[in-house]
ROVO-32349 format. One line per 10 residues: number of its first residue (from 1); their letters; for each residue y, z, x of N, C-alpha, C. Coordinates in Angstrom, 1 decimal, always signed. Each point is the difference from the previous one (the first is absolute). Example, Ala and Ser with C-alpha at 12.3 -4.5 7.8 and 13.67 -1.06 7.14 Angstrom:
1) AS) -5.7:+7.8:+13.2:+1.2:+0.0:-0.9:+1.2:+0.0:+0.9; +1.1:-0.7:-0.4:+1.1:+0.0:+0.9:+1.1:+0.8:-0.8
This chain:
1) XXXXXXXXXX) -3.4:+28.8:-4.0:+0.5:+0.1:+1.4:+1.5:-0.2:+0.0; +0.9:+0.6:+1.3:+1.4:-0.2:-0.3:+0.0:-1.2:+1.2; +1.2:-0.8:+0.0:+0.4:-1.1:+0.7:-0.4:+0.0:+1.3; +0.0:+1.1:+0.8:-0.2:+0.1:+1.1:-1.2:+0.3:+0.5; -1.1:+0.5:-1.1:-1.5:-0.4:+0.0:-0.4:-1.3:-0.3; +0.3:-0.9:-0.4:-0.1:-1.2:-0.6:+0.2:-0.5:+1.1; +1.1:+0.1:+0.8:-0.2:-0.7:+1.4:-0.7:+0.2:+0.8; -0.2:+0.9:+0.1:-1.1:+1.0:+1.1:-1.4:-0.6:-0.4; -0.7:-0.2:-1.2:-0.9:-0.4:-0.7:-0.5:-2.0:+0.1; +1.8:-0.3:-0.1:-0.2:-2.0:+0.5:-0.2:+0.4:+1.5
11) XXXXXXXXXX) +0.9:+0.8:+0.8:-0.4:-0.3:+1.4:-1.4:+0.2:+0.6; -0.3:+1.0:-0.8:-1.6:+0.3:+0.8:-1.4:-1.0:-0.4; +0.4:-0.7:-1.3:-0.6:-1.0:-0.5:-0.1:-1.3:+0.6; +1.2:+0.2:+0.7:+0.9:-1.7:+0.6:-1.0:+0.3:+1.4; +0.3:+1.7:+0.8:-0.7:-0.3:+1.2:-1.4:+0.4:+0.3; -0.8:+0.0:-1.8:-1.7:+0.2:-0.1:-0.3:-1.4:+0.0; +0.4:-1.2:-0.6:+0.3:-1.1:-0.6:-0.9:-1.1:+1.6; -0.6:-0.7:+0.1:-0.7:-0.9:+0.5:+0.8:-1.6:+0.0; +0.2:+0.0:-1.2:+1.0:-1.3:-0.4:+0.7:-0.2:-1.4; +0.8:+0.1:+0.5:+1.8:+0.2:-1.1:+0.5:-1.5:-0.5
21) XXXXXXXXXX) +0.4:-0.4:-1.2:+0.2:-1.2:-0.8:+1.2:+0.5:-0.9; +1.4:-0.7:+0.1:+0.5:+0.3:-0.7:+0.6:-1.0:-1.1; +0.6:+0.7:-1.1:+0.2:-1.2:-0.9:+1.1:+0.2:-0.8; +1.3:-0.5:+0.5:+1.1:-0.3:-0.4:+0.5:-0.6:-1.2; +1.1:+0.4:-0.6:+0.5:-0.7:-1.1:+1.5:+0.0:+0.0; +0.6:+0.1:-1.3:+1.4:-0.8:+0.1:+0.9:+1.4:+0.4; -0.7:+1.2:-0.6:+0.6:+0.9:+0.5:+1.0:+0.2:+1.1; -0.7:-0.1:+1.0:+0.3:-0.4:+1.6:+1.0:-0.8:+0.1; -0.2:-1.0:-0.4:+1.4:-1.1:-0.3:+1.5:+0.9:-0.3; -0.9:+0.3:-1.2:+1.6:+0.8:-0.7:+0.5:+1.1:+0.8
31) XXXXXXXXXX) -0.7:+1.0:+0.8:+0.6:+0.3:+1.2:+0.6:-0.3:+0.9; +0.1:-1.2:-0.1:+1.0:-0.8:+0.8:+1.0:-0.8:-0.4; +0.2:+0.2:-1.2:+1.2:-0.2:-1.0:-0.6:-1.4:-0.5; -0.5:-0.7:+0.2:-1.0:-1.0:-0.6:-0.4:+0.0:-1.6; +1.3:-0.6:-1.1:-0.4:+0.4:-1.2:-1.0:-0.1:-0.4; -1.4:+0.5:-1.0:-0.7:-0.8:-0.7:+0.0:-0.6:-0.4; -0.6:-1.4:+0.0:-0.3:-1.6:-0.6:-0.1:+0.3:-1.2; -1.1:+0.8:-0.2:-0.6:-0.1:-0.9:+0.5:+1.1:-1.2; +0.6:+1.2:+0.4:+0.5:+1.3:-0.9:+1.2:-0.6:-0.8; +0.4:+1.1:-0.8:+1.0:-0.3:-0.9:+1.4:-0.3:+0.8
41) XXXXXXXXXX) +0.6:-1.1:-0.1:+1.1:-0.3:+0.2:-0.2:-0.9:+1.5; -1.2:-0.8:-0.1:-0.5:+0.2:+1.5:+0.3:-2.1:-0.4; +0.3:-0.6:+1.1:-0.2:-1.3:-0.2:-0.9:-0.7:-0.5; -0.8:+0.2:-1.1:-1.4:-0.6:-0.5:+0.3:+0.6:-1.2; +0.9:+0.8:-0.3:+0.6:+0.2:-1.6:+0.8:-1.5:-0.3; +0.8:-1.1:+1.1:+0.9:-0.4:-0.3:-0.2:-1.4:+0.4; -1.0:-0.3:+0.7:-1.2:-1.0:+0.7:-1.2:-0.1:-0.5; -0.1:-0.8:-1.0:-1.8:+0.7:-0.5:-0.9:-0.8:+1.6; -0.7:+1.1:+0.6:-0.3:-0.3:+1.4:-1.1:-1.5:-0.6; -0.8:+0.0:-0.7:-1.2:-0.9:-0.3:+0.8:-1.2:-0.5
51) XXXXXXXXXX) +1.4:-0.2:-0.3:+0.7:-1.2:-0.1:+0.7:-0.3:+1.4; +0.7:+0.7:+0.7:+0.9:+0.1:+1.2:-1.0:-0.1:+1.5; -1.2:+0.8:-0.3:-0.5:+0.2:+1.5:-1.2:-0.7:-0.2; -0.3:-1.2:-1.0:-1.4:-0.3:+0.2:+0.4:-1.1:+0.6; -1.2:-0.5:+0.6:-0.1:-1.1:+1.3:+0.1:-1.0:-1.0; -0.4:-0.6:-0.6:+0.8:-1.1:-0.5:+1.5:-0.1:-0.2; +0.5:+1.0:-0.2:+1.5:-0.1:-0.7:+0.2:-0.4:+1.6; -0.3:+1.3:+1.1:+0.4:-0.7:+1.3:+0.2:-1.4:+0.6; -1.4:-0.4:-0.5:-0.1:-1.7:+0.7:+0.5:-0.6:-0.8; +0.4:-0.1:-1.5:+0.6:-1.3:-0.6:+1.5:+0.3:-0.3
61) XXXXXXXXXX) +0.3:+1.6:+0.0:+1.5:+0.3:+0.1:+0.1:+0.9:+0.5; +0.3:+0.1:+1.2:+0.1:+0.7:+1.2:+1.6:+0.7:-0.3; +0.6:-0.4:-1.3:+1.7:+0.6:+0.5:-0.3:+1.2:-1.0; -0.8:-0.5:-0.6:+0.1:+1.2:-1.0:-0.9:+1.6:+0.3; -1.1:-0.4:+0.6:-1.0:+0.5:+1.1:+1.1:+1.2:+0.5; +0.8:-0.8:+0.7:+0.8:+0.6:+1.2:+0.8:+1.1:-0.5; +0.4:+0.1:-1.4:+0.9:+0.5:-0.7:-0.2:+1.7:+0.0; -1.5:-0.2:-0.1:-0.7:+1.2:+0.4:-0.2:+0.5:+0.6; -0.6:-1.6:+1.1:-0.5:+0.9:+1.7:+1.1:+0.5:+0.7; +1.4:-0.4:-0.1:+0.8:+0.1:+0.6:+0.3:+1.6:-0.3
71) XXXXXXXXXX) +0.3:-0.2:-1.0:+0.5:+2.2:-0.5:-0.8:+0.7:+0.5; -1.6:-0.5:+0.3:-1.3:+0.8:+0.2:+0.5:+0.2:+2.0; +0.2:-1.1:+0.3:+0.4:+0.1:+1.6:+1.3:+0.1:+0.1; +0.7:+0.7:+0.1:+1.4:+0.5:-0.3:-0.2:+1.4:-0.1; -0.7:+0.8:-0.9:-0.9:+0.9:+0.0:-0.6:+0.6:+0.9; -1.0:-0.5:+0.3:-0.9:+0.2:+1.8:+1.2:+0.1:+1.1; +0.3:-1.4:+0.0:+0.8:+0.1:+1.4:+1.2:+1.3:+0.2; +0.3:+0.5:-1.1:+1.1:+1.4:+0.7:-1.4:+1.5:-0.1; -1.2:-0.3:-0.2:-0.9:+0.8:+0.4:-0.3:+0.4:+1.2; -0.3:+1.4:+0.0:-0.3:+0.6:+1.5:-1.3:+1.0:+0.0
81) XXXXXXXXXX) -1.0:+0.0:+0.6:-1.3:+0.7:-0.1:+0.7:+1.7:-0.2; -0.5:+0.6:-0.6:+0.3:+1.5:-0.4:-1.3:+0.9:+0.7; +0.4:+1.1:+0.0:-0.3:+1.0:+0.9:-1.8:-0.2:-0.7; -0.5:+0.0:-1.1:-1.3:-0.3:-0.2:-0.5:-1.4:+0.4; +0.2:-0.9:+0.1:-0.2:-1.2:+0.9:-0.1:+0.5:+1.4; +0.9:+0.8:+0.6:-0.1:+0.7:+1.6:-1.2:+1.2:-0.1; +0.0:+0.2:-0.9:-1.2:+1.1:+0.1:-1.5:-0.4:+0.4; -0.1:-1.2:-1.0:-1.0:-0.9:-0.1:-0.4:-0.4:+1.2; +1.0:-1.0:+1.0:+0.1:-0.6:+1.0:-0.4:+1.3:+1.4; +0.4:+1.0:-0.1:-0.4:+1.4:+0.5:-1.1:-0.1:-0.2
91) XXXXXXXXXX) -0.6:+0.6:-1.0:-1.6:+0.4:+0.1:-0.6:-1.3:+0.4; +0.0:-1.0:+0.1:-0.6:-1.1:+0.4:-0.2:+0.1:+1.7; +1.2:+0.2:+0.8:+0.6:+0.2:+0.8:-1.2:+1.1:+0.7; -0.2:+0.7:-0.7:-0.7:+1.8:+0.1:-1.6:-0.2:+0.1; -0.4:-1.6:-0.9:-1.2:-0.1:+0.3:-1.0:+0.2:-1.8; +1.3:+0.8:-1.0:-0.9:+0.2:-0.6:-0.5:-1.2:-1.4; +1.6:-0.7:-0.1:+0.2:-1.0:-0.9:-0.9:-1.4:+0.6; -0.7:-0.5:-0.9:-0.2:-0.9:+0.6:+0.4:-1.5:-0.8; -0.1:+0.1:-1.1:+0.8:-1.1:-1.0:+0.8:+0.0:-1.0; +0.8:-0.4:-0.5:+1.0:+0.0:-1.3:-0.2:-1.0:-0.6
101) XXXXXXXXXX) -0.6:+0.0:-1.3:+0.0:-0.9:-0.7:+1.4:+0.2:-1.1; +0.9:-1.3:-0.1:+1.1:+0.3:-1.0:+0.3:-1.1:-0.8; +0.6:+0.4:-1.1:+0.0:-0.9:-1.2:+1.8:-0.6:+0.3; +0.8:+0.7:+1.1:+0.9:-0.3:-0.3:+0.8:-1.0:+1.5; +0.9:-0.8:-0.8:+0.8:-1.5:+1.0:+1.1:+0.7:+0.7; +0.2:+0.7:+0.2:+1.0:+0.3:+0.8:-0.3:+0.0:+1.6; -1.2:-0.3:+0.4:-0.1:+0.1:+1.6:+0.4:+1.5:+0.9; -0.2:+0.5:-1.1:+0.8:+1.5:+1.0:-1.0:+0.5:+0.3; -1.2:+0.4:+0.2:-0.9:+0.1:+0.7:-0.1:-0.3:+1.5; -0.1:-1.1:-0.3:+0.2:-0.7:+1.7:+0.7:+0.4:+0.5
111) XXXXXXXXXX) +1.8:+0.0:-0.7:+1.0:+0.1:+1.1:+0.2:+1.3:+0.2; -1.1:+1.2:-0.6:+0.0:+1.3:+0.5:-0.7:+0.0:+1.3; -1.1:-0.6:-0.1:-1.0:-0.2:+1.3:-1.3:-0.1:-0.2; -0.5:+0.0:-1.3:-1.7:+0.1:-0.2:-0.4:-1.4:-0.2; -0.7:-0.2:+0.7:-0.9:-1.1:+1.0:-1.0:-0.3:-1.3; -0.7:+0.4:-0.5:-1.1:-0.5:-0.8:+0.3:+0.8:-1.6; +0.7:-1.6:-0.9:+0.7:+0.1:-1.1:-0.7:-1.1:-1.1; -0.5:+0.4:-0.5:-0.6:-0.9:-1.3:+0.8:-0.3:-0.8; +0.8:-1.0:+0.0:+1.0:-0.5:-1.1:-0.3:-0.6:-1.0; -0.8:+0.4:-1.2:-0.3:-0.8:-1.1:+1.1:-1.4:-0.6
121) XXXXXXXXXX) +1.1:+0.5:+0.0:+0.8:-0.7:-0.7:+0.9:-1.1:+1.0; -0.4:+0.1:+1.1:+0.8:-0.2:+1.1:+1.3:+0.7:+0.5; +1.0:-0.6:+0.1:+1.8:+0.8:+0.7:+0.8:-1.3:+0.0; +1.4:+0.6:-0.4:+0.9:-1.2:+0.0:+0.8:+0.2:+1.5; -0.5:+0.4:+0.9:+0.5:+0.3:+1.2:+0.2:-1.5:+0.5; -0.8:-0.8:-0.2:-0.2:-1.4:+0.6:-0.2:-0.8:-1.2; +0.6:-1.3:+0.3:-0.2:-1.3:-1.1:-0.9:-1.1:+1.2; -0.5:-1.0:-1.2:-1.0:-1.5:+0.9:+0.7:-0.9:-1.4; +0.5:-1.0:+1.1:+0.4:-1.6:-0.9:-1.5:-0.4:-0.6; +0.1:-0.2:-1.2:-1.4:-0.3:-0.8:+0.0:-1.6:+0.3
131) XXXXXXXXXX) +0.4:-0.8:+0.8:+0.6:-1.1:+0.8:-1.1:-0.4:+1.4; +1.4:+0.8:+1.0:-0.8:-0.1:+1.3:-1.0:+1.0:+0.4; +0.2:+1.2:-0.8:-0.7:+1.1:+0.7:+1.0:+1.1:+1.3; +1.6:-0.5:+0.0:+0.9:+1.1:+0.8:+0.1:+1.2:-0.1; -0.6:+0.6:+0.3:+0.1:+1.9:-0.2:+1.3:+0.4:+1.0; +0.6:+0.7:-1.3:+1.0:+1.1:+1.1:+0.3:+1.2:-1.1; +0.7:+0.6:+0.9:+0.7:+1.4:-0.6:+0.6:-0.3:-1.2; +0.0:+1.0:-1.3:+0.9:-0.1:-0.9:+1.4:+0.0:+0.4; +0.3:+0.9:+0.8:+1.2:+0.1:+0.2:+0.4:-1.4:+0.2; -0.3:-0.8:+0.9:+0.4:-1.5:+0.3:+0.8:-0.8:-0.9
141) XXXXXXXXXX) -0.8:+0.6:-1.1:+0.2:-1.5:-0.9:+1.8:+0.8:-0.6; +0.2:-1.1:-1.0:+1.4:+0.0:-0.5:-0.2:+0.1:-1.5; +0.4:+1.0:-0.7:+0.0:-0.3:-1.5:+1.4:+0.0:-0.7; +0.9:-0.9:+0.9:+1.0:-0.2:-0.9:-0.1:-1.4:-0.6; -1.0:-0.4:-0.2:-0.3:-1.9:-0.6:-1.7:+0.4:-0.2; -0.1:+0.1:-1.1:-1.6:+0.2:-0.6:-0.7:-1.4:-0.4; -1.3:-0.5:+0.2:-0.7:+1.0:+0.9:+0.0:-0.4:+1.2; -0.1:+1.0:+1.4:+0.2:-0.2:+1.4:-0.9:-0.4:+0.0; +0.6:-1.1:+1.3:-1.4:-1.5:+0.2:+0.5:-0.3:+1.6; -1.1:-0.6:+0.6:-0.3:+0.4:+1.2:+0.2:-1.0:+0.9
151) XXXXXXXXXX) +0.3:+0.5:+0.9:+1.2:-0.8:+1.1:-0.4:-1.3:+1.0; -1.5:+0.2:-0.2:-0.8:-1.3:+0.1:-0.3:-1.2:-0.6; -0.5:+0.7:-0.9:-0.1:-1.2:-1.3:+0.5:-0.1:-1.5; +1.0:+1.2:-0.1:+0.7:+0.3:-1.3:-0.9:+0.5:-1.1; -1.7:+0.5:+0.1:-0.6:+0.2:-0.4:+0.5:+1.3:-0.7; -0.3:+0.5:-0.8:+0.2:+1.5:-1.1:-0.8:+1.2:+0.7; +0.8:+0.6:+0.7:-0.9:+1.7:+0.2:-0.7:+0.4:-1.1; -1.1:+0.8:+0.5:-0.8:+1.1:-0.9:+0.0:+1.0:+0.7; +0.2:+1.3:-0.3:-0.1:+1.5:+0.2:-1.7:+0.0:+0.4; +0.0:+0.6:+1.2:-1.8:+0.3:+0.2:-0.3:+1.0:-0.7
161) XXXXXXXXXX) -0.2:+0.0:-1.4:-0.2:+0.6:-0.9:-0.8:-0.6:-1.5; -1.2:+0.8:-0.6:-0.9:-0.5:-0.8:+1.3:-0.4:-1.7; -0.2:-1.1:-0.2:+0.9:-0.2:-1.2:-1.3:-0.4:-0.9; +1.0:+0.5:-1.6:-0.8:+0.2:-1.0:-0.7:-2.0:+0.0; -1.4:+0.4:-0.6:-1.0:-1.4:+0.1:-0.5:-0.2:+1.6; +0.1:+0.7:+1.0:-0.5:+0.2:+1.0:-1.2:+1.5:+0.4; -1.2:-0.3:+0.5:-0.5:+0.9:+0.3:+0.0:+0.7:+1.3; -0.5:+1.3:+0.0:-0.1:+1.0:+1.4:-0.6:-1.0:+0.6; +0.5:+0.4:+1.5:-1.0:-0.7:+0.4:-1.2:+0.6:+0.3; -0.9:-0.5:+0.0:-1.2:+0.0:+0.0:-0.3:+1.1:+1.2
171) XXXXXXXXXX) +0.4:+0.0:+1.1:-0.4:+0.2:+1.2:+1.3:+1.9:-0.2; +0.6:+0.0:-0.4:+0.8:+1.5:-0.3:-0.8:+0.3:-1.0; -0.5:-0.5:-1.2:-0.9:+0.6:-0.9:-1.6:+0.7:+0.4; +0.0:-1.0:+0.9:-1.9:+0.3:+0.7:+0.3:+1.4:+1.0; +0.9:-0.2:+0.5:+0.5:+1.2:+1.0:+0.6:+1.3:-0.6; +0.4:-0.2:-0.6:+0.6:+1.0:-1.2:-1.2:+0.8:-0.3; -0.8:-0.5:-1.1:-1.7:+0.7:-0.2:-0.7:+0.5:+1.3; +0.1:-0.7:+0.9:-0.8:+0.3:+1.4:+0.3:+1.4:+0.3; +1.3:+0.2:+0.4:+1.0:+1.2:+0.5:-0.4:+1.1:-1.1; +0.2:-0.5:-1.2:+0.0:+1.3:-1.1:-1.6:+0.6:-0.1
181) XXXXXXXXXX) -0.6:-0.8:+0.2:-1.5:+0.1:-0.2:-0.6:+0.8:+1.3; +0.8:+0.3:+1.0:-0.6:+0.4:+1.2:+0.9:+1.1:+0.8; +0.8:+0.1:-1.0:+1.1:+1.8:+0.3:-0.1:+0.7:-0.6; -0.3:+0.8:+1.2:-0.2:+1.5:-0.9:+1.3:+0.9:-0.8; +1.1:-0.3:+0.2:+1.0:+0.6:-0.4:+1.0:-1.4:-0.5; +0.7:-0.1:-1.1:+0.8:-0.9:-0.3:+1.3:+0.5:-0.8; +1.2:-0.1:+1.1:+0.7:-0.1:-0.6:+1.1:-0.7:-1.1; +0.6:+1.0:-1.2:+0.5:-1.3:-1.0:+1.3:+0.6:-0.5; +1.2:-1.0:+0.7:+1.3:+0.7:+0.3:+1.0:-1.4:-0.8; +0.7:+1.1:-1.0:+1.2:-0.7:-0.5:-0.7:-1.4:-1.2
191) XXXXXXXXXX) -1.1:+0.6:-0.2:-0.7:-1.2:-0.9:-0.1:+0.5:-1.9; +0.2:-0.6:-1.2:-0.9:+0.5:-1.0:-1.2:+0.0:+0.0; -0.7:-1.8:+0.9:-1.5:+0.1:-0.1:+0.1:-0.6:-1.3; +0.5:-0.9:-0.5:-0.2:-0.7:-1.2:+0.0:-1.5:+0.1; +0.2:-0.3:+1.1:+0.1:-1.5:+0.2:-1.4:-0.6:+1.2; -0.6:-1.1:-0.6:-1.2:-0.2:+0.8:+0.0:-1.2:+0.4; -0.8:-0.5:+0.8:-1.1:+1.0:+0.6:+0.4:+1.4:+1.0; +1.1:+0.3:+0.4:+0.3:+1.1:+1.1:-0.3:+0.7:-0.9; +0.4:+0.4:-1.2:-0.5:+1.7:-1.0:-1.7:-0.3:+0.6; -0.8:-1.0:+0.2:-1.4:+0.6:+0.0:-0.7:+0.7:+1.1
201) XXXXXXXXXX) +0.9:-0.2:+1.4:-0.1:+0.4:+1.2:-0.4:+1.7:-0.4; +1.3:+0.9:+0.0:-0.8:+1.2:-0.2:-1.4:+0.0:-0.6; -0.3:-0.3:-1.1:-1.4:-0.3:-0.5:-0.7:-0.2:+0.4; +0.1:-1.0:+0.7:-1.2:-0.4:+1.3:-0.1:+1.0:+0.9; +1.1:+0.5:+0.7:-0.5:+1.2:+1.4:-0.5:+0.9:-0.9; +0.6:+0.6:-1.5:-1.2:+1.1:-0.2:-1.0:-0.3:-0.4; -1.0:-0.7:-0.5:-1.1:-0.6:-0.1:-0.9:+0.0:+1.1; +0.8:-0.5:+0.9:-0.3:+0.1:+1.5:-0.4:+1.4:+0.4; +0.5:+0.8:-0.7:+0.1:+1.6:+0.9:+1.1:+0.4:+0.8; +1.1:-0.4:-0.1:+1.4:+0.0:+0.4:+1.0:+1.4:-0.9
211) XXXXXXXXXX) +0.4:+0.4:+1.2:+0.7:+0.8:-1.0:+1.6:-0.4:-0.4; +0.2:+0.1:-0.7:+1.7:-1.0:-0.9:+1.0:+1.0:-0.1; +1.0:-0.1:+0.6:+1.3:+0.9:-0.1:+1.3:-1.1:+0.2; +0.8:+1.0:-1.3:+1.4:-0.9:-0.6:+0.9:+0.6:+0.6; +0.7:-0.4:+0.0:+1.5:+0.4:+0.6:+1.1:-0.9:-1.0; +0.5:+0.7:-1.1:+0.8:-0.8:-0.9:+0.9:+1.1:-0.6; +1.3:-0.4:-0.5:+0.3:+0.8:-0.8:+0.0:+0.6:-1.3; -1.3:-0.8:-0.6:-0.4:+0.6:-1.5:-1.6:-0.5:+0.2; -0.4:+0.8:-1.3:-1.6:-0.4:+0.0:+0.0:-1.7:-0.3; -1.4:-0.3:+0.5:-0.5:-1.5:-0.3:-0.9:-0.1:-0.6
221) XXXXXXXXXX) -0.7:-1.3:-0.4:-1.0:-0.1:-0.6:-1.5:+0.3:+0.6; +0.4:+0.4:+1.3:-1.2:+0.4:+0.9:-0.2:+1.1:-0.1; +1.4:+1.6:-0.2:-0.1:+0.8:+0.6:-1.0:+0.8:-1.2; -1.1:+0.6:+0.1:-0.7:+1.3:-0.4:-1.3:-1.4:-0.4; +0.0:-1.3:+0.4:-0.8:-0.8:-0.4:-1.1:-0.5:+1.2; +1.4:+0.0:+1.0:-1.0:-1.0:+1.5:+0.7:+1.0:+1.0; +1.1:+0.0:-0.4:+0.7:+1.0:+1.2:-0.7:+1.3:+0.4; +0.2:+0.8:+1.6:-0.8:+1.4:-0.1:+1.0:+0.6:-0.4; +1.1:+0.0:+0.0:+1.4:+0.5:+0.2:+1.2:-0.7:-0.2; +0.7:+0.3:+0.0:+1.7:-0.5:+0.2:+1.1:+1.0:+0.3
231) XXXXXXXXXX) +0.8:-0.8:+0.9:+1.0:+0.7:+0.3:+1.4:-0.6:-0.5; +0.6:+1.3:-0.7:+1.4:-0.7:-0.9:+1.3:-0.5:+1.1; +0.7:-1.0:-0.1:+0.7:+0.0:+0.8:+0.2:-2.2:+0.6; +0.9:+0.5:+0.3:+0.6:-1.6:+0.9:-1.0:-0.2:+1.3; -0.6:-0.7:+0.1:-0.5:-0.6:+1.7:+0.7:+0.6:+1.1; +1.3:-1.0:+0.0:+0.7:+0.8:+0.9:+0.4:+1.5:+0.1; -0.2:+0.6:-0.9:+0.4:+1.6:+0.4:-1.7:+0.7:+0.2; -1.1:-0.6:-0.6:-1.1:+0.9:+0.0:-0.8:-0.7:+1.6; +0.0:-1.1:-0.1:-0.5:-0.3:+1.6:+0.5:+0.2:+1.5; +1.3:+0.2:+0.3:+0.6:-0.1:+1.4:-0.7:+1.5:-0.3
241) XXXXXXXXXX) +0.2:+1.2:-0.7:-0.7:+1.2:-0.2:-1.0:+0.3:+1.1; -1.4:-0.8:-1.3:-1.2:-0.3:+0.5:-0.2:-0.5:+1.9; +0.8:-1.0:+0.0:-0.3:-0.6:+1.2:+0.7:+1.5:+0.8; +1.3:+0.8:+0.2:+0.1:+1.2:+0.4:-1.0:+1.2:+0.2; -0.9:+0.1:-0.9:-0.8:+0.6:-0.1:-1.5:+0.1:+0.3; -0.3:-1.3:+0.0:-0.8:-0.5:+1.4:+0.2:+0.5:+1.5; +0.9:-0.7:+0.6:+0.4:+0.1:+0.9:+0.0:+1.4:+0.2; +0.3:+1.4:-1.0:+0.1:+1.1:+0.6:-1.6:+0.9:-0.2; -0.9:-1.0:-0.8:-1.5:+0.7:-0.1:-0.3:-0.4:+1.6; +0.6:-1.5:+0.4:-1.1:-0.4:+1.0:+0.4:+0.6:+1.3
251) XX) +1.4:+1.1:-0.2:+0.1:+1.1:+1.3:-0.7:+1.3:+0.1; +0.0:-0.3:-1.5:-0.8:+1.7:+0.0:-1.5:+0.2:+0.9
């Protein structure tokens, strides 16, 4: 098929589709200028994350903790949702999306507009004094004196985010299977699909009887395995498309 059957082919699928699950990865991020953590030259070449971001290092030395969280939110915060985050938040909009499950902390989800977001790992959008319990905006806090501690009781922020030695929680994990297990179409955008438990989501919807379509710009370990298809390409440039092309089936 050429490019512009491939979209023709996700739209008519998206508007046969009963209930739509999508499943995000760091891809998306990096669309938004959001380096990889985890890729070559990415802060976790230069931070071993399982020394820097595990909860213990946090609670007994929180300055060193910080050394990392801070670059990691520094990062985020000059982040802005990209035109596949708005696509997303569209089809939701349209009736046809109904969840996003994502492996990634950047919060940009939300602040595109989609309402129902499975955040495995959590988001550093917001920190809580491991103290009193004060939630506020990242932005709030100050990271010129590490680690920022909290204006109540001097307590040490934490990123609302899952740090290494901490588990999913429970209640995104149970929800996560529910969703995958009961859509008929699942989307899997900007992911390898090598990191778990989110790589098992596709797995589950097709099991289920779900049909699985990628939107990445190279093959994965899903594609010609779980996937029905894939489409080559960035999020942002193959979805605002799709959602275009919707919208002109449903005049026809």
């Amino acid at each position: 098929m050429s490019f512009d059957e491939e979209i023709t082919t996700l739209a008519q699928d998206i508007m046969r589709s009963r209930k739509i699950v999508a499943l995000s990865g760091a891809g998306m991020s990096v669309e938004s200028d959001i380096a990889s953590f985890r890729g070559k030259g990415g802060l976790w070449e230069k931070y071993d994350p399982e020394e820097y971001a595990h909860i213990s290092t946090l609670r007994h030395h929180p300055e060193k903790a910080w050394i990392l969280l801070g670059a990691m939110q520094k990062e985020i915060a000059k982040a802005k949702p990209n035109r596949g985050h708005y696509a997303l938040a569209e089809l939701e909009q349209l009736g046809f999306l109904k969840t996003i499950i994502t492996q990634n902390v950047d919060g940009l989800h939300h602040l595109a507009g989609n309402r129902d977001v499975i955040e495995f790992h959590g988001n550093l959008q917001t920190v809580t004094c491991m103290d009193c319990g004060h939630h506020l905006s990242s932005s709030e806090i100050s990271l010129d004196d590490i680690p920022p501690r909290c204006s109540k009781c001097k307590g040490v922020y934490k990123p609302d985010c899952i740090f290494f030695g901490e588990a999913i929680p429970v209640e995104a994990l149970t929800r996560a299977h529910q969703e995958s297990r009961t859509c008929d179409l699942m989307l899997v955008l900007g992911t390898s699909a090598v990191v778990y438990p989110a790589a098992s989501m596709p797995e589950i919807a097709k099991s289920a009887g779900a049909r699985v379509v990628e939107i990445n710009p190279s093959e994965t370990v899903l594609t010609r395995f779980v996937s029905d298809y894939i489409i080559l390409g960035k999020t942002g440039d193959v979805l605002p498309k799709v959602v275009d092309r919707i919208k002109t089936l449903k005049k026809d």
